[in-house]
PDB file with SEQRES, HELIX, SHEET and CRYST1 records, atoms N, CA, C and O in Angstrom:
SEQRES   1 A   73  UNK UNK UNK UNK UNK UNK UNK UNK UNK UNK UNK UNK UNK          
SEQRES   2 A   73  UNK UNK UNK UNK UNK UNK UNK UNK UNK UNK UNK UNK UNK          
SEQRES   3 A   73  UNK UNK UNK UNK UNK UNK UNK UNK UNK UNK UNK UNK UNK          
SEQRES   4 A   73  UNK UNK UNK UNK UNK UNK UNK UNK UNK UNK UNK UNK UNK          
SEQRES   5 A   73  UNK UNK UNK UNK UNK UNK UNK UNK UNK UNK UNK UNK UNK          
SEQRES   6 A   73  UNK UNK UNK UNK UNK UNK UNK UNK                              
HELIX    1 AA1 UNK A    6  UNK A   15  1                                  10    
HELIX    2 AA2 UNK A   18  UNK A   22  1                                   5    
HELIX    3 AA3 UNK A   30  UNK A   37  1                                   8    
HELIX    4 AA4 UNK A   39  UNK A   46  1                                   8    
SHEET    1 AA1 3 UNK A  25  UNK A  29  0                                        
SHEET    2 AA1 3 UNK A  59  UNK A  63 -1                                        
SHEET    3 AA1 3 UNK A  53  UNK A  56 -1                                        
CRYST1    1.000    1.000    1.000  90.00  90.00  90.00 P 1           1          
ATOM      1  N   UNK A   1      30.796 -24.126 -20.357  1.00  0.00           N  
ATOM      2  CA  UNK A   1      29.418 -23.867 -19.986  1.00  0.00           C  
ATOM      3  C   UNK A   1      28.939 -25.001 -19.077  1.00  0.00           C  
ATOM      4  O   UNK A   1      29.181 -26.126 -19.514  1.00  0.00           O  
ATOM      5  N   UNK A   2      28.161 -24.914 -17.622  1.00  0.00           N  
ATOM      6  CA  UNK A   2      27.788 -25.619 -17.200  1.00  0.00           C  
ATOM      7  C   UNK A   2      26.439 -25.682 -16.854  1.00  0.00           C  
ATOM      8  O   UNK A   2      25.791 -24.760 -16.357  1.00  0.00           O  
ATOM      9  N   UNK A   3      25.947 -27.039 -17.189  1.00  0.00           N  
ATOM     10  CA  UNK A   3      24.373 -27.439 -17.511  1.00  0.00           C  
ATOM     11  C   UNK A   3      23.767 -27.161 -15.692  1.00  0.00           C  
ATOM     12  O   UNK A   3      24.339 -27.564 -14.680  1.00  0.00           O  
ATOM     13  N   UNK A   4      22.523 -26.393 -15.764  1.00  0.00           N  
ATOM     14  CA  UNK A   4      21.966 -26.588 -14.906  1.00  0.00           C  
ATOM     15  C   UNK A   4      21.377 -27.958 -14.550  1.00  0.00           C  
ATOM     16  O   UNK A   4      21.395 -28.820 -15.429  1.00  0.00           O  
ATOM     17  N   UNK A   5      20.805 -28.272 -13.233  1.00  0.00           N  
ATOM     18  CA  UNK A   5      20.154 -29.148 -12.667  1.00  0.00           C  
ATOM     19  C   UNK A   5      19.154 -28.882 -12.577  1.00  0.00           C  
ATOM     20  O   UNK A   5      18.676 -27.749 -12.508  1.00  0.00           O  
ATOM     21  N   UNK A   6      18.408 -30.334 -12.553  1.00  0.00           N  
ATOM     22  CA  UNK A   6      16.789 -29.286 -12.172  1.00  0.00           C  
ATOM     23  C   UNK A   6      16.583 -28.934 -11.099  1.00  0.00           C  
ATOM     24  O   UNK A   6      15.597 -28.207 -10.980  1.00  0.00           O  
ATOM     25  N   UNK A   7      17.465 -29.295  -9.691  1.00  0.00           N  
ATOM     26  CA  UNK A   7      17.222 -28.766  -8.094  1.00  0.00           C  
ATOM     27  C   UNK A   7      18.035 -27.203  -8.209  1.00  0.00           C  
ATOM     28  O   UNK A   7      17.716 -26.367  -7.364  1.00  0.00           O  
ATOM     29  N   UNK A   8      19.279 -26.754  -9.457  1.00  0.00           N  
ATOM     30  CA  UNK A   8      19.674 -25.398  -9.458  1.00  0.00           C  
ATOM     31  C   UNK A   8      18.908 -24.702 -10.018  1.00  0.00           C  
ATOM     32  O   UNK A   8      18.764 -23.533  -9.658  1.00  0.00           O  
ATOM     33  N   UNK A   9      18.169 -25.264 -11.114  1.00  0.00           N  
ATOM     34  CA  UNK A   9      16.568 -24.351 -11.774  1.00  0.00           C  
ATOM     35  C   UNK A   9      15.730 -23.904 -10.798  1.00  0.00           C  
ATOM     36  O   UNK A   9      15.395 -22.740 -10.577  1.00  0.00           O  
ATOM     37  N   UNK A  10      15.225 -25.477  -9.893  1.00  0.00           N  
ATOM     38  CA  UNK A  10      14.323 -24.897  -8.957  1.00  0.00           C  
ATOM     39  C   UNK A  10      14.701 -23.986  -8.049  1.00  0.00           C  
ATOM     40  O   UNK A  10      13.804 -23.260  -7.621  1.00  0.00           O  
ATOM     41  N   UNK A  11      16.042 -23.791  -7.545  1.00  0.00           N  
ATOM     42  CA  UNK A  11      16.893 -22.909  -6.330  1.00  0.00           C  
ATOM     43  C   UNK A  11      16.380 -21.428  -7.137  1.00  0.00           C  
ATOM     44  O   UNK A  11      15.690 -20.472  -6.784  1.00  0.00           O  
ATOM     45  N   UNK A  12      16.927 -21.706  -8.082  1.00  0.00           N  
ATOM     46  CA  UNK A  12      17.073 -20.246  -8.931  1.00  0.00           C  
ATOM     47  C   UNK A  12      15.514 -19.418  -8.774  1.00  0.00           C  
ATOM     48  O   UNK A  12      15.243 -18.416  -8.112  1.00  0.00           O  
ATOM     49  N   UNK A  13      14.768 -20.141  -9.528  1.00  0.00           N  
ATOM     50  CA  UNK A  13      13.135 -19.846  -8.904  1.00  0.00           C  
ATOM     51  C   UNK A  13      12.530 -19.230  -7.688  1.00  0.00           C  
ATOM     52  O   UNK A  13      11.848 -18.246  -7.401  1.00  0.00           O  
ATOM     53  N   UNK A  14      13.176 -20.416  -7.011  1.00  0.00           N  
ATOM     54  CA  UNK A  14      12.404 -19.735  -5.345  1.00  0.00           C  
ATOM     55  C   UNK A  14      13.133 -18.492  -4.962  1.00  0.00           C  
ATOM     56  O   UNK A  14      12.646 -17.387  -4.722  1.00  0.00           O  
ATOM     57  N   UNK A  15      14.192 -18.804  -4.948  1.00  0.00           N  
ATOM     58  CA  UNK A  15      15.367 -17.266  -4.579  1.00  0.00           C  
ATOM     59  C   UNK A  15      14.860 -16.312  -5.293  1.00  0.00           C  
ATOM     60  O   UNK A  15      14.906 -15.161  -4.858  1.00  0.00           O  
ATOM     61  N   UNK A  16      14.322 -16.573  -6.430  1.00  0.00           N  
ATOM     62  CA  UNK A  16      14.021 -15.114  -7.312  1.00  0.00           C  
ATOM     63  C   UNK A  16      12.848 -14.392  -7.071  1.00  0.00           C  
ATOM     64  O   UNK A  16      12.532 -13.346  -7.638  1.00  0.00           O  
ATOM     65  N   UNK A  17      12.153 -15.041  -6.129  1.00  0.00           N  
ATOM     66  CA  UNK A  17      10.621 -14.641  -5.868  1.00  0.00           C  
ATOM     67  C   UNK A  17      10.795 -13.246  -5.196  1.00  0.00           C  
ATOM     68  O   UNK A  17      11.754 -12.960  -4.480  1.00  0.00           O  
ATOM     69  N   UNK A  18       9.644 -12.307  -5.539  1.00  0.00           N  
ATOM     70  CA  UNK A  18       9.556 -10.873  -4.759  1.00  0.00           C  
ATOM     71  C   UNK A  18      10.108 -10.929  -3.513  1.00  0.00           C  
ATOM     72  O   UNK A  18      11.037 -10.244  -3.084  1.00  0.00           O  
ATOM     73  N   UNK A  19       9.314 -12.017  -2.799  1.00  0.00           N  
ATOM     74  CA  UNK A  19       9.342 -11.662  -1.400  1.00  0.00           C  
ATOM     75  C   UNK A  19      11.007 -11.896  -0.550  1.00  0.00           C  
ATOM     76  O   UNK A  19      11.541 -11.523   0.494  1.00  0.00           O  
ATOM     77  N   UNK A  20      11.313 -12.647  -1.614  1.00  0.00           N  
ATOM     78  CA  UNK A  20      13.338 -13.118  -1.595  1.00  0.00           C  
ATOM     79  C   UNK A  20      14.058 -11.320  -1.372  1.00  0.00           C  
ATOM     80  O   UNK A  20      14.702 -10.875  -0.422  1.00  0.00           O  
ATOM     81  N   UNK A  21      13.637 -10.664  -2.605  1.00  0.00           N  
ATOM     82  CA  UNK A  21      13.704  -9.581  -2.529  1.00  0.00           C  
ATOM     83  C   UNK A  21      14.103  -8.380  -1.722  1.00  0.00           C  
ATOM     84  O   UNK A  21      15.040  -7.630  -1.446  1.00  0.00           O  
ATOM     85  N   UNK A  22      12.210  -8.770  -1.403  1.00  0.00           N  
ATOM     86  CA  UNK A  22      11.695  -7.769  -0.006  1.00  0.00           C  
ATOM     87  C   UNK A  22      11.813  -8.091   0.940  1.00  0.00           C  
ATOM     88  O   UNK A  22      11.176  -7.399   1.734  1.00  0.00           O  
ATOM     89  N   UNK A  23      12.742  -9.441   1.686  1.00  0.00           N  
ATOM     90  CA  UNK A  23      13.098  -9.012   2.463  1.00  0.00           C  
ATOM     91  C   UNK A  23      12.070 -10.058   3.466  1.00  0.00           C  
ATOM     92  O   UNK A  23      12.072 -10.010   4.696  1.00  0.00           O  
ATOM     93  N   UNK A  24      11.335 -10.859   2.757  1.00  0.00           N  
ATOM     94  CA  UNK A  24      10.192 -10.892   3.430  1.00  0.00           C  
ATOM     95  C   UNK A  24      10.321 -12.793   3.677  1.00  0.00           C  
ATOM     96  O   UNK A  24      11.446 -13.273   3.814  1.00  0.00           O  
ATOM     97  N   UNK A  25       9.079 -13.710   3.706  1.00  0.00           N  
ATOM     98  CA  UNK A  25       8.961 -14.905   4.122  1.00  0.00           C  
ATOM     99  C   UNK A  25       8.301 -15.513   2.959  1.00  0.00           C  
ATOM    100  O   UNK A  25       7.379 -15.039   2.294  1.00  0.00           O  
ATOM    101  N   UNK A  26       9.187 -17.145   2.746  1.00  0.00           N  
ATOM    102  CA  UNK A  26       8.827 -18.145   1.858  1.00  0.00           C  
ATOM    103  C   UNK A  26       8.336 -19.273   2.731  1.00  0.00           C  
ATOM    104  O   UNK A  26       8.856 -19.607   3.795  1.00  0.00           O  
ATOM    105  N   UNK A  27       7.379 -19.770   2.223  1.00  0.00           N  
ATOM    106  CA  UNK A  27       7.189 -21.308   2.849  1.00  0.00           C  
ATOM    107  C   UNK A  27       7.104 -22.434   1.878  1.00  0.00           C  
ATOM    108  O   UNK A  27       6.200 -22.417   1.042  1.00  0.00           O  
ATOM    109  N   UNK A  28       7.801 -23.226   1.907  1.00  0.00           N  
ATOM    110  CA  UNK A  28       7.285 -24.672   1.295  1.00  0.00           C  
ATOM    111  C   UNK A  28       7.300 -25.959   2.312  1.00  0.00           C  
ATOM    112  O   UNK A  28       7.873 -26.068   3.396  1.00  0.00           O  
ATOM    113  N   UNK A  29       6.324 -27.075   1.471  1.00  0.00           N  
ATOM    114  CA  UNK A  29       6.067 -28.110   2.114  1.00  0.00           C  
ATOM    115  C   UNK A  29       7.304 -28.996   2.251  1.00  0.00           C  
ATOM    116  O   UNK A  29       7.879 -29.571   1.326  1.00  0.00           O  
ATOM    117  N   UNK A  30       7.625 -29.017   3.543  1.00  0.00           N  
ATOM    118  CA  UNK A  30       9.377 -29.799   3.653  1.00  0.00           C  
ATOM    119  C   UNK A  30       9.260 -31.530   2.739  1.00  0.00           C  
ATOM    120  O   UNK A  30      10.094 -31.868   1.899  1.00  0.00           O  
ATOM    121  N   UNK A  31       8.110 -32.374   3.138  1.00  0.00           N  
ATOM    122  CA  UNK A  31       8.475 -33.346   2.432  1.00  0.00           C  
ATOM    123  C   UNK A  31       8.274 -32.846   0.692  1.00  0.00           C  
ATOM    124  O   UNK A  31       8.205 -33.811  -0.069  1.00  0.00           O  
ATOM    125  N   UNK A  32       8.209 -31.895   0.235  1.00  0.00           N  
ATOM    126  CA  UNK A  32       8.318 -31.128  -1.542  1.00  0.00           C  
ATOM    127  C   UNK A  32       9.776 -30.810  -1.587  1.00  0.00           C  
ATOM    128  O   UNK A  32      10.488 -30.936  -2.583  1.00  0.00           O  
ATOM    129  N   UNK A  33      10.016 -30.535  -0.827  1.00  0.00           N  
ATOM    130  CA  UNK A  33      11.158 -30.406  -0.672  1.00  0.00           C  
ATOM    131  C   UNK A  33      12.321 -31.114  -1.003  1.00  0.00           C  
ATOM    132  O   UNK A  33      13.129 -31.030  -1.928  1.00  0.00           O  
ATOM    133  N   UNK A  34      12.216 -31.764  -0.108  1.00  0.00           N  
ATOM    134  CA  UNK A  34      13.346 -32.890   0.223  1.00  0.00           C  
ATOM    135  C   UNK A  34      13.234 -33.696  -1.151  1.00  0.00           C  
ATOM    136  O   UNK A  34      14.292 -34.003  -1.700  1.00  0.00           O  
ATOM    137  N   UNK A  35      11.856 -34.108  -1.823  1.00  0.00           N  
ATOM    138  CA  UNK A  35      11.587 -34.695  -3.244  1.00  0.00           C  
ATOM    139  C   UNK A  35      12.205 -33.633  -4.254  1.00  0.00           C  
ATOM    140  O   UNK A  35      12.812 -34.319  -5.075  1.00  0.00           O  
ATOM    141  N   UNK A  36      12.325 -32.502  -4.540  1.00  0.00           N  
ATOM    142  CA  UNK A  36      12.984 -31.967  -5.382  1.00  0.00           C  
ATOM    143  C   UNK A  36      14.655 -31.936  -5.248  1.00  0.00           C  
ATOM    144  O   UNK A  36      15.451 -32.292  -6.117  1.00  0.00           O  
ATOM    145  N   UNK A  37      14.981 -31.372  -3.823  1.00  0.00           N  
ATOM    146  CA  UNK A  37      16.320 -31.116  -4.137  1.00  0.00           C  
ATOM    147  C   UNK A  37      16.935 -31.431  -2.962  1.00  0.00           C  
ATOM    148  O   UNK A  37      18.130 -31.153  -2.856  1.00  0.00           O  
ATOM    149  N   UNK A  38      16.158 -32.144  -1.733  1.00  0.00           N  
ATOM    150  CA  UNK A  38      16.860 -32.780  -0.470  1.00  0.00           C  
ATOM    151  C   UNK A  38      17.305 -31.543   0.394  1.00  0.00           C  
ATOM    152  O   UNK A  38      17.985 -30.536   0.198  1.00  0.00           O  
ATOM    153  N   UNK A  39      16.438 -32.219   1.688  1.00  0.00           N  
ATOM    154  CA  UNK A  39      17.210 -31.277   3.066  1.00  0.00           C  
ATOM    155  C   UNK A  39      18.681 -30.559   3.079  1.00  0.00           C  
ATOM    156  O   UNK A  39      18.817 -29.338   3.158  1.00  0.00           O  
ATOM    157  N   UNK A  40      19.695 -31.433   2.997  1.00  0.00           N  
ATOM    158  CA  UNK A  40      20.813 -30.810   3.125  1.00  0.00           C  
ATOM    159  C   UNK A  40      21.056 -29.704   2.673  1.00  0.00           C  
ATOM    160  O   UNK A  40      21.352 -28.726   3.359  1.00  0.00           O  
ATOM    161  N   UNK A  41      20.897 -29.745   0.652  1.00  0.00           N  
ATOM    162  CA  UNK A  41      21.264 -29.022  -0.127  1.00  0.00           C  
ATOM    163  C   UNK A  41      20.164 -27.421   0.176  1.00  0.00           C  
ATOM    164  O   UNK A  41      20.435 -26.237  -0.027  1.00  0.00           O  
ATOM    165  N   UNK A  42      19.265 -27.892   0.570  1.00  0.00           N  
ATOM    166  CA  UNK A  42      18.072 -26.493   0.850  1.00  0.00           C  
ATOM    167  C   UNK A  42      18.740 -25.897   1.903  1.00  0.00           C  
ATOM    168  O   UNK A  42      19.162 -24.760   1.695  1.00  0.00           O  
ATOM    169  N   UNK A  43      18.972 -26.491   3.184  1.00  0.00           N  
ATOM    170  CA  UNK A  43      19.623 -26.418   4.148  1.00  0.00           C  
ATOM    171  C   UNK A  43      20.744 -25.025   3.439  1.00  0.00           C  
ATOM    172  O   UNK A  43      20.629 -23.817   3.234  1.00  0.00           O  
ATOM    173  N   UNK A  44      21.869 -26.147   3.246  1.00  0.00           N  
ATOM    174  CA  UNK A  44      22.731 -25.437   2.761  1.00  0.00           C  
ATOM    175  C   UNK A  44      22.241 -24.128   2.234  1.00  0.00           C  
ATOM    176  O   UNK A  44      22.178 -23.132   2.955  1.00  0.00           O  
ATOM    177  N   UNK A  45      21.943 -24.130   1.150  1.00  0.00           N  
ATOM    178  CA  UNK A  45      21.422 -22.968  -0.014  1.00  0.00           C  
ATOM    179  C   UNK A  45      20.741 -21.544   1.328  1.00  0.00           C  
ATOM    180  O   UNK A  45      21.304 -20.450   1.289  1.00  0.00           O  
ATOM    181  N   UNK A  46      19.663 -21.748   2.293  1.00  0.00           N  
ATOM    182  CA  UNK A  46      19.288 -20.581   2.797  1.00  0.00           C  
ATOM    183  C   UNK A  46      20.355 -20.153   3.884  1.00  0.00           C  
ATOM    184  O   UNK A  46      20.264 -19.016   4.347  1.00  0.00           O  
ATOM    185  N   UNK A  47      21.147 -20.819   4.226  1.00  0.00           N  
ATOM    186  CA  UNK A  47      22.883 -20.880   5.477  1.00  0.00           C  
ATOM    187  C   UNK A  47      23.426 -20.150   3.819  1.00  0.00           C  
ATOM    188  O   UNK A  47      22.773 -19.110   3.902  1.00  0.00           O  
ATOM    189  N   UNK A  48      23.932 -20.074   2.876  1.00  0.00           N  
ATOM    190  CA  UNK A  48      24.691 -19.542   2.369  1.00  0.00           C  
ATOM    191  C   UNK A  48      23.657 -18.059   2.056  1.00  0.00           C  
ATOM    192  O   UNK A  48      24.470 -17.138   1.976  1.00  0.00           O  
ATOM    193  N   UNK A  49      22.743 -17.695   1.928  1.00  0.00           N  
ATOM    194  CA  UNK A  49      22.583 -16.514   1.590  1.00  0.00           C  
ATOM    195  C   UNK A  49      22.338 -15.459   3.142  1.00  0.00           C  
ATOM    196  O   UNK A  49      22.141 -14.245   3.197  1.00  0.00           O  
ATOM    197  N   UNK A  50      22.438 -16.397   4.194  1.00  0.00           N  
ATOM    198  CA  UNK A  50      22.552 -15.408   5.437  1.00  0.00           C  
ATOM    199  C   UNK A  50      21.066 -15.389   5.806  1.00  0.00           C  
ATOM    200  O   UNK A  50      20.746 -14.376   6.428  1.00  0.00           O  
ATOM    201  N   UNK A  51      20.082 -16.264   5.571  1.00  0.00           N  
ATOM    202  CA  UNK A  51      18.547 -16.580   5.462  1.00  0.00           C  
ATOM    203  C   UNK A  51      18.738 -17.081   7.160  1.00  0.00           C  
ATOM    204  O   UNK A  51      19.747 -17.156   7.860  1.00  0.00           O  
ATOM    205  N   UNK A  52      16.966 -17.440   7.510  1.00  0.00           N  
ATOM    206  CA  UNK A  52      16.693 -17.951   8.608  1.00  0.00           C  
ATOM    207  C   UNK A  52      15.848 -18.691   8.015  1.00  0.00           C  
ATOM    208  O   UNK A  52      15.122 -18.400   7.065  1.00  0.00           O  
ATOM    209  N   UNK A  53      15.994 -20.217   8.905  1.00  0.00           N  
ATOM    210  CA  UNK A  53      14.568 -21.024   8.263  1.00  0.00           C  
ATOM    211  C   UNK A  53      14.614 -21.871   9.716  1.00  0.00           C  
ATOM    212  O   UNK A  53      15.396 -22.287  10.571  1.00  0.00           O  
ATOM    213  N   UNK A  54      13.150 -21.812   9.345  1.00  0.00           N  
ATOM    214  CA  UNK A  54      12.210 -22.220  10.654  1.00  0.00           C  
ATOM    215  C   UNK A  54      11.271 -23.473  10.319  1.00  0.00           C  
ATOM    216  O   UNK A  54      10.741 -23.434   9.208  1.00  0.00           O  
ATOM    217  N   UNK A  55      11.002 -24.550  11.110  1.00  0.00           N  
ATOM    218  CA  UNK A  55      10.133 -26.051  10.653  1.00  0.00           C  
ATOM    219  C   UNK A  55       8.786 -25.704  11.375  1.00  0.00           C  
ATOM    220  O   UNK A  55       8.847 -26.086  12.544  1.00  0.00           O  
ATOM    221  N   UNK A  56       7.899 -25.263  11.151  1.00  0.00           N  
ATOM    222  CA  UNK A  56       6.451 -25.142  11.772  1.00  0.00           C  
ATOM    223  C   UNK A  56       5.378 -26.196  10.881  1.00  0.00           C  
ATOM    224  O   UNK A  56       4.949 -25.874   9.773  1.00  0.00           O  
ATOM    225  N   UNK A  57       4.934 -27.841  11.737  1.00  0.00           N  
ATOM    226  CA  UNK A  57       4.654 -28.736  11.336  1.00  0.00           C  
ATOM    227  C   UNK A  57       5.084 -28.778  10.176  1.00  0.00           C  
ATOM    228  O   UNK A  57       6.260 -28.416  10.168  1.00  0.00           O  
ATOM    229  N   UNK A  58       4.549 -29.158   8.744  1.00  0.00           N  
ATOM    230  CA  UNK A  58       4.778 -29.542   8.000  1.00  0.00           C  
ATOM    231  C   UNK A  58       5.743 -28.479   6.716  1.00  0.00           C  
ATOM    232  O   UNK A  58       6.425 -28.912   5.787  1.00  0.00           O  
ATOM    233  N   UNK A  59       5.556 -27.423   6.986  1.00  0.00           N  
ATOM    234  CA  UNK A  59       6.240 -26.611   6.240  1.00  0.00           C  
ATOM    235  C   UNK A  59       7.471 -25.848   7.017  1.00  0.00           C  
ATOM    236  O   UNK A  59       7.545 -25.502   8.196  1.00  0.00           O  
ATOM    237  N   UNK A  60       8.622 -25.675   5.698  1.00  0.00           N  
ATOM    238  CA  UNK A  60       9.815 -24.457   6.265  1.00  0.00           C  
ATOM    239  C   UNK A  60       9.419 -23.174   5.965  1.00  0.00           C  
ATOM    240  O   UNK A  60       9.020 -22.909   4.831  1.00  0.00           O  
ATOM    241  N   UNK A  61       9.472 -22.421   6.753  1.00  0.00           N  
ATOM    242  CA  UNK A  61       9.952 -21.309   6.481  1.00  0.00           C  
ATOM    243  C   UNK A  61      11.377 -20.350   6.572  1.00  0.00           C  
ATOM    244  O   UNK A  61      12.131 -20.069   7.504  1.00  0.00           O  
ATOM    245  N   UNK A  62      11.347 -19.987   5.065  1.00  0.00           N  
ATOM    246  CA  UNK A  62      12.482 -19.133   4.877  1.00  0.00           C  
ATOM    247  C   UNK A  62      12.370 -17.844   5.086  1.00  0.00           C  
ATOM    248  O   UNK A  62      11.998 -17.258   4.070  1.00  0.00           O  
ATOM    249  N   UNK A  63      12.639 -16.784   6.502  1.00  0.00           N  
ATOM    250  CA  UNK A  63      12.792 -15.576   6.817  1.00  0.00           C  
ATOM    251  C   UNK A  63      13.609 -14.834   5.975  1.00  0.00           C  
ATOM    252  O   UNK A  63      14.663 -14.917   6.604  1.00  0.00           O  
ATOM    253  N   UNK A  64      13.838 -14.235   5.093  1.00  0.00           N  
ATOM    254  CA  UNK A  64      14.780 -13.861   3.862  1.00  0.00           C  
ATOM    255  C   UNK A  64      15.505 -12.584   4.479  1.00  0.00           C  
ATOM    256  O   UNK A  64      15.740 -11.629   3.739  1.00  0.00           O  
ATOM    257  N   UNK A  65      15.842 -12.555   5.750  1.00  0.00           N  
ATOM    258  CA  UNK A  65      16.792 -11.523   6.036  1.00  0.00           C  
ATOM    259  C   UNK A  65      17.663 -12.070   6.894  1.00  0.00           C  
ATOM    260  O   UNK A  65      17.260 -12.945   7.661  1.00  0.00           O  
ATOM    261  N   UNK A  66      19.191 -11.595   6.917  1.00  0.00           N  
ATOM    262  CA  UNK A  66      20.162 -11.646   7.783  1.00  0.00           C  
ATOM    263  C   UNK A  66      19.856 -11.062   8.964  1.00  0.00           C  
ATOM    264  O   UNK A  66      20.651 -11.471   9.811  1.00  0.00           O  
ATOM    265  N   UNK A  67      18.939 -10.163   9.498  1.00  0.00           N  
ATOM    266  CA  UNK A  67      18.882  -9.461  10.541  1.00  0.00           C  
ATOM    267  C   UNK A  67      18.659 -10.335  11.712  1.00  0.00           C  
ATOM    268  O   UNK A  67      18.370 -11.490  11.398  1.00  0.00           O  
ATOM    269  N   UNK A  68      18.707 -10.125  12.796  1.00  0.00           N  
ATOM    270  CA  UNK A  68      18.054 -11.001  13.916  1.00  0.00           C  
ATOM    271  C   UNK A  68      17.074 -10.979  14.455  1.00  0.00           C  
ATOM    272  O   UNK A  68      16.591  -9.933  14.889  1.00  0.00           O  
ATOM    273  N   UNK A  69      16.469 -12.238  14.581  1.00  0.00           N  
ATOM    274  CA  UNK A  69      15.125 -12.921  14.730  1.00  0.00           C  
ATOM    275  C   UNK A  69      15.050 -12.493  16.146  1.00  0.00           C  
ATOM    276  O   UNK A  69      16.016 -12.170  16.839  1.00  0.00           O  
ATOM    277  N   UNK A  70      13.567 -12.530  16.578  1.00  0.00           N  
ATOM    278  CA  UNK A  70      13.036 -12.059  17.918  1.00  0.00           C  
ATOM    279  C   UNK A  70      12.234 -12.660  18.240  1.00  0.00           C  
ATOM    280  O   UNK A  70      11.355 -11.798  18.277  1.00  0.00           O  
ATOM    281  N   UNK A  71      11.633 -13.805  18.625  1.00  0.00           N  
ATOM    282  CA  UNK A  71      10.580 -14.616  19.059  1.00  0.00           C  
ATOM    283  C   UNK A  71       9.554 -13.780  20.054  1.00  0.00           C  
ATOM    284  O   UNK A  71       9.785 -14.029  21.237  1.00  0.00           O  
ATOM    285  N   UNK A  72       8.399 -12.782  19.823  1.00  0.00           N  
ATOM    286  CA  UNK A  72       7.617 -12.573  20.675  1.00  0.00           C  
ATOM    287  C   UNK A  72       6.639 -13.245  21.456  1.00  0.00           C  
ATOM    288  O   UNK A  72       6.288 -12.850  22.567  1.00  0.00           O  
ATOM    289  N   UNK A  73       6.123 -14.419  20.797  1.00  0.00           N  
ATOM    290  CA  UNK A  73       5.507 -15.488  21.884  1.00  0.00           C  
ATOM    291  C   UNK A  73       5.501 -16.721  20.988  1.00  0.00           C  
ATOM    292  O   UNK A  73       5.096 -17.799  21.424  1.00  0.00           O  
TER     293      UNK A  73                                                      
END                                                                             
């Protein structure tokens, strides 16, 4: 049996949210971030589920679909 972490608790959490789901958009505050479970590993974590994440000032956003992004303006 292997013990969770509290940055795999928190992973587990955010991933589980509706909008993870649907398909839809997460934001958190990047320096909250980086204090819970560090750039890389977040990094990593939305690159392994096929996610898009975007830095708009102070917060990421996680686009929760593999599809491709389209910048209209």
């Amino acid at each position: 049996m292997t013990l969770k972490t509290h940055a795999d608790h928190w992973l587990a959490q955010l991933f589980a949210a509706k909008a993870v789901a649907n398909g839809g958009v997460i934001r958190r505050d990047r320096r909250w971030v980086r204090r819970e479970i560090g750039k890389e590993r977040f990094i990593a974590e939305v690159r392994q589920r096929g996610f898009h994440l975007i830095e708009a000032g102070e917060q990421w956003l996680v686009i929760c679909t593999a599809s491709p992004l389209r910048r209209l303006c």
